[in-house]
Steps between C-alpha positions, in 0.01 A plus 500: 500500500642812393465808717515773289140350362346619810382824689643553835114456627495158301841359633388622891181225445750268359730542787217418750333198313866366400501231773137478615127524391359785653134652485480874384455663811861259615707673165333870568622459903861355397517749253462815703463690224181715519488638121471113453171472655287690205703259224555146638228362288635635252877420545401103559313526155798635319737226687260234357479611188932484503459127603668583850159497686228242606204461726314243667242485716529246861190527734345778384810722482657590178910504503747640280869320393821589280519224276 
């Protein structure tokens, strides 16, 4: 995965999710980032559509993964 294909926004998620599935509230309070709160959604979506994303949903709870 190259890093210079990703915002700084995109490779704080990626930093988070790297070793663990986390919810979205989880990334957003790891993150610590509060512009990140208005554009999480949309930051996952782009990270999926780059292949470097995925989702699942365990009990009820959707999580999020660096693949």
């Amino acid at each position: 995965m190259k890093k210079n294909n990703f915002t700084e926004l995109e490779l704080s998620v990626l930093d988070v999710i790297k070793c663990e599935p986390l919810t979205s509230f989880q990334i957003l309070d790891k993150v610590d980032n509060v512009n990140m709160i208005l554009s999480l959604y949309t930051i996952m979506d782009d990270l999926k559509n780059k292949g470097v994303l995925k989702s699942y949903i365990k009990q009820n709870v959707k999580y999020h993964i660096a693949c």
